[in-house]
C-alpha positions in Angstrom: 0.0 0.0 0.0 1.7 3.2 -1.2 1.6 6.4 0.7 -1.2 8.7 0.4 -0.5 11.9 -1.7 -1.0 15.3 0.3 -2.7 18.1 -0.7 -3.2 21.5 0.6 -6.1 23.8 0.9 -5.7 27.6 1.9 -8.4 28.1 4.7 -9.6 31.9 6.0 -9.0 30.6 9.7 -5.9 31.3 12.1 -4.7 27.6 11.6 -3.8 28.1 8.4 -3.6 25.7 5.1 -5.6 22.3 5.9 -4.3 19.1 4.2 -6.7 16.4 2.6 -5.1 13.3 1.0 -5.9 10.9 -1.9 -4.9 7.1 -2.1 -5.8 4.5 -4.5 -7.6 1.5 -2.2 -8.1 -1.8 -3.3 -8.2 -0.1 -6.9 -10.4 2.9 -5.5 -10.0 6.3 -4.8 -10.3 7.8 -1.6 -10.4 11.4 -0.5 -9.2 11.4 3.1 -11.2 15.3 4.3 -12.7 17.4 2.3 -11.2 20.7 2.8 -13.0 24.4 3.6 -16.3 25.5 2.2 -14.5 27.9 0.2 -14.6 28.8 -3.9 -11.1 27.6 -3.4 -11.8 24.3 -2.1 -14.5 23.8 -4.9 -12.1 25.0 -7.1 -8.7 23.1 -6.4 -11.0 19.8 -6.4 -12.1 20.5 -9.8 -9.1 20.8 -10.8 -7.1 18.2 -8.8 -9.3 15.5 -8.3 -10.7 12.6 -10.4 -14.2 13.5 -9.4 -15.4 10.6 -12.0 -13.3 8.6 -10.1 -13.7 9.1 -6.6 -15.6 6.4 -5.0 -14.6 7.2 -1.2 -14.8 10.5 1.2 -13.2 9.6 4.6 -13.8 12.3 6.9 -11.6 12.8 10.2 -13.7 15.3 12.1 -16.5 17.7 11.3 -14.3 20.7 11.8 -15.5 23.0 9.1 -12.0 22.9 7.4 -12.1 19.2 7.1 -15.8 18.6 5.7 -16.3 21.5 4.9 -17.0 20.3 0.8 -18.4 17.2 2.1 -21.9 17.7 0.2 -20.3 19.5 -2.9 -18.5 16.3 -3.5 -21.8 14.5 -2.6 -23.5 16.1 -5.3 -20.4 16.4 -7.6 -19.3 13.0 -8.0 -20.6 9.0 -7.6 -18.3 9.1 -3.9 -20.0 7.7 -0.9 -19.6 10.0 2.6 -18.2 8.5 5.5 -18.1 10.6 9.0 -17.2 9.8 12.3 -20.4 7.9 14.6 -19.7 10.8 17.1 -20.2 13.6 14.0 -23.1 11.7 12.9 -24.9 11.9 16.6 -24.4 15.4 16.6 -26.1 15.7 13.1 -29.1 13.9 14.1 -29.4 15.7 17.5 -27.6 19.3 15.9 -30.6 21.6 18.3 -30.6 18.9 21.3 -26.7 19.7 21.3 -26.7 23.1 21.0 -29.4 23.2 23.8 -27.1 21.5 26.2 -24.3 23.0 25.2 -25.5 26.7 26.1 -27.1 25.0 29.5 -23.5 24.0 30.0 -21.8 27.5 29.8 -24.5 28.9 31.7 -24.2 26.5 34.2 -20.3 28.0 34.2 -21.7 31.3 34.8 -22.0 32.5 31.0 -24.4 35.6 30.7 -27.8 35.8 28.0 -26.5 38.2 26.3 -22.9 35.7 25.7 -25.1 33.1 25.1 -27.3 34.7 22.7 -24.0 35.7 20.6 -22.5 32.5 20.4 -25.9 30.8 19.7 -25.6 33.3 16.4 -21.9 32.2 15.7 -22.7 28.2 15.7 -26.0 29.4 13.8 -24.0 30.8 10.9 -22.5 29.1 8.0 -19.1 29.7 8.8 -19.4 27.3 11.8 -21.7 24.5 10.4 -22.0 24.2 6.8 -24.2 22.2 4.7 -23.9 18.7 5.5 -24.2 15.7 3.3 -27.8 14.8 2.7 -26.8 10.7 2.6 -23.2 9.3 4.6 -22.2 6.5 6.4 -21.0 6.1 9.6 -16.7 5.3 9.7 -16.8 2.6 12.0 -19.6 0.7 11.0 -19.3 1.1 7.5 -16.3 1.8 5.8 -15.1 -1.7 3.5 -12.6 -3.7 5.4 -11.2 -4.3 1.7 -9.7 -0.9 1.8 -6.9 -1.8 4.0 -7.6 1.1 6.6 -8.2 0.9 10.3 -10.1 3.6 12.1 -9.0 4.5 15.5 -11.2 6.7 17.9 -8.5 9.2 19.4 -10.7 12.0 20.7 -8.5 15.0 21.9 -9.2 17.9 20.0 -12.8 17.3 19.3 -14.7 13.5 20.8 -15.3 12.2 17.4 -11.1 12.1 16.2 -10.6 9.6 14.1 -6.9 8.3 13.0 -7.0 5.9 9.9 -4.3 4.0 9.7 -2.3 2.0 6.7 -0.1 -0.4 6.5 2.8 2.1 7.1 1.1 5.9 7.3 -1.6 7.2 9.8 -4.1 10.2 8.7 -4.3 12.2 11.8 -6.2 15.2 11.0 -5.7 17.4 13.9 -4.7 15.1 16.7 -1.1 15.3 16.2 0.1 19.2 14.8 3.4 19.9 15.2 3.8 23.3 17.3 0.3 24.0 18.3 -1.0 23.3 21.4 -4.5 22.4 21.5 -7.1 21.3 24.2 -10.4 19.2 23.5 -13.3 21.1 22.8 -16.1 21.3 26.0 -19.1 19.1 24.1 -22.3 17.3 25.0 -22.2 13.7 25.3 -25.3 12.7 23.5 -24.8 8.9 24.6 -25.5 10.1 28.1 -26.9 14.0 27.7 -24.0 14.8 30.5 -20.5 16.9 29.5 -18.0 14.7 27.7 -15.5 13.8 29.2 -12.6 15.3 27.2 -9.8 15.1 29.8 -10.6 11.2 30.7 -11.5 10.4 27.0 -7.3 12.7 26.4 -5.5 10.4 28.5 -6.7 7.0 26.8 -6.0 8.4 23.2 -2.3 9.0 24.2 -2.0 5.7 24.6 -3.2 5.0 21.2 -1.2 7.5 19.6 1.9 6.9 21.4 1.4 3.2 18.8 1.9 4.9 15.9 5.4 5.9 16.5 6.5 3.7 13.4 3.8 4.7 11.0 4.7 7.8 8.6 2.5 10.9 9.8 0.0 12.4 8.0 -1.0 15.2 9.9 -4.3 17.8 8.7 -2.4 21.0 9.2 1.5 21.9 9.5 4.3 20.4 7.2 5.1 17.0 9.3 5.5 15.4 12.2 8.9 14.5 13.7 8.2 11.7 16.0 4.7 11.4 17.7 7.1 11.1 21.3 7.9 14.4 20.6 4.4 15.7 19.6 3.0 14.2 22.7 5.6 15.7 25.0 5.0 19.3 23.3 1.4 18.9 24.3 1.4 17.4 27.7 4.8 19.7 28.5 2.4 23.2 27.4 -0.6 21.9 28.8 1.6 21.5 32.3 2.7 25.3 32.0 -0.8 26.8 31.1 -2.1 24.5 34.7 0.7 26.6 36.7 -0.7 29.8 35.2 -4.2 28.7 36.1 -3.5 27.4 39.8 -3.5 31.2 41.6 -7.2 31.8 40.3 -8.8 28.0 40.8 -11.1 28.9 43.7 -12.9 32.1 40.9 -16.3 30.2 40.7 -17.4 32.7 37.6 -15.7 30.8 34.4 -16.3 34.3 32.9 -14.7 36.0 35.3 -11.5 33.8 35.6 -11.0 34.1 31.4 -11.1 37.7 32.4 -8.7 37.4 34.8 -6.3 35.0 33.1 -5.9 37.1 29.5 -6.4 40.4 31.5 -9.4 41.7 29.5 -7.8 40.9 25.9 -9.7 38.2 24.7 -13.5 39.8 23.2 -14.2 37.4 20.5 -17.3 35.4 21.6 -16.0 31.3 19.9 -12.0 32.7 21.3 -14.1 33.1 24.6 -15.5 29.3 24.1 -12.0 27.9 23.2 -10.5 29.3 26.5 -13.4 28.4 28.3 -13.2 24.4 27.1 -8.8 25.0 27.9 -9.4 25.9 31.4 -12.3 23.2 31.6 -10.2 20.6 30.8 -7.5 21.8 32.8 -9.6 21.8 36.4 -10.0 18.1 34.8 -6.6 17.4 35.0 -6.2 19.0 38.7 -9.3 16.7 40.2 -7.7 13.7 38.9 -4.2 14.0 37.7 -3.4 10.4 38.4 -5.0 9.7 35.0 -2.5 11.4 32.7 0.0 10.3 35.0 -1.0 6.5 34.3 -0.9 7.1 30.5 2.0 8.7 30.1 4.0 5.8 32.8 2.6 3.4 30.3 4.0 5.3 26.8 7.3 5.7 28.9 6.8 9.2 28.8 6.5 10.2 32.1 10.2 10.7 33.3 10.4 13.6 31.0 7.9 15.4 32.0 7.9 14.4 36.0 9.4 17.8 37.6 6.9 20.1 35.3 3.9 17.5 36.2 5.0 17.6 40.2 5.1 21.4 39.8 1.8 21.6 38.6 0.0 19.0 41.1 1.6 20.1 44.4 
């Protein structure tokens, strides 16, 4: 099985370019993410892509720079949609979600009027575009034939998946090289209750950490050195930013303690969201750090973070 071929999409968001890749499967082609819903996008697969011969769309995530084209190339070419079982729950339940999820924040102390901005934002086509009127669900459906293993890795949004060749792994944006990222605060809609992003974190290091061998194929950023590395950038920043937090842990008012912690700077209403899911996930780690701890004495990667990790529980 040759290595999928990467190719870049300029995106309007602070990430940056986005990567989707193509590989020929059991004689098939298959489109690993879609890309932005940008004239771009449209216009770069158009161009670049076999459209009368794409058969398969293999989706990551349902980041908007990652499915973003998802129903162009439903209605553009013969390709059958495949999206994570956790993406497809939230498009069958999309209001149920978005009920819970502003019950959430307000339960963190998040105002009406914030509320009744970010309910605008996620109501908007730059969050959610149009999905795919007919797709499959990844793990239930996607051929065995074409050689590739799905692996549920949440840890920057719960439905991650990493798909997995016989020597290359698609990891959309679980493993960037030089940004840090924290899992999105989300509903669970298996239980109505908060996922459980910090828990769900520390069993898909444990996963990644197996892909050491495999050639990374990350969804944004140039490459990957070594996923040891990757991992030890993550957990090393995400030790730093818990110092930072531990002076202001007993400020009740989530609001308030953003405030606090960015000293006024931060005014965008989703910026406000991705701190507030950061410092959610964070309090995670201080109720239970023994968690992390485990996973990263089982990847062997806990000697070299022990002092900053000590530093940060004590």
């Amino acid at each position: 099985m040759s290595v999928p071929v990467q190719h870049s999409i300029n995106t309007p968001y602070m990430v940056g370019p986005v990567h989707c890749y193509t590989a020929t499967l059991d004689g098939e082609l298959v489109l690993f993410d879609a890309g932005p819903p940008t004239a771009e996008a449209v216009r770069f697969f158009q161009q670049e892509l076999d459209l009368d011969r794409l058969r398969h769309v293999v989706v990551t995530h349902c980041h908007i720079d990652h499915y973003g084209q998802a129903a162009w190339l439903e209605e553009h070419s013969a390709a059958t949609i495949y999206l994570p079982y956790r993406d497809c729950l939230k498009i069958a339940q999309h209001q149920q979600r978005m009920a819970g999820m502003y019950q959430l924040l307000a339960s963190y102390g998040f105002d009406r009027s914030y509320l009744g901005e970010l309910s605008r934002v996620f109501a908007s086509d730059t969050m959610f575009p149009p999905f795919p009127k007919r797709f499959r669900v990844v793990e239930e459906d996607l051929p065995a034939r074409l050689g590739v293993e799905a692996i549920p890795c949440p840890g920057h949004s719960q439905s991650d998946l990493v798909y997995v060749g016989r020597n290359w792994a698609i990891t959309g944006d679980i493993l960037l090289r030089g940004i840090f990222q924290s899992p999105l605060l989300d509903i669970d809609l298996e239980n109505g209750g908060r996922f459980l992003n910090y828990r769900a974190y520390c069993a898909s290091i444990v996963l990644l950490a197996g892909l050491e061998e495999k050639m990374i194929l990350p969804g944004h950023r140039q490459n990957v050195s070594t996923v040891r590395a990757t991992l030890q950038f993550y957990v090393s920043k995400l030790l730093q930013r818990v110092l930072h937090l531990r002076p202001y842990r007993g400020e009740g008012n989530l609001p308030r303690l953003i405030d606090r912690l960015v000293r006024g700077r931060l005014e965008d209403v989703f910026h406000i969201y991705l701190k507030a899911s950061e410092i959610i996930f964070m309090m995670d780690f201080l109720e239970q750090p023994e968690l992390l701890r485990r996973s990263l004495e089982e990847i062997g990667l806990y000697p070299d973070v022990a002092e900053a990790f000590q530093m940060a529980v004590r």
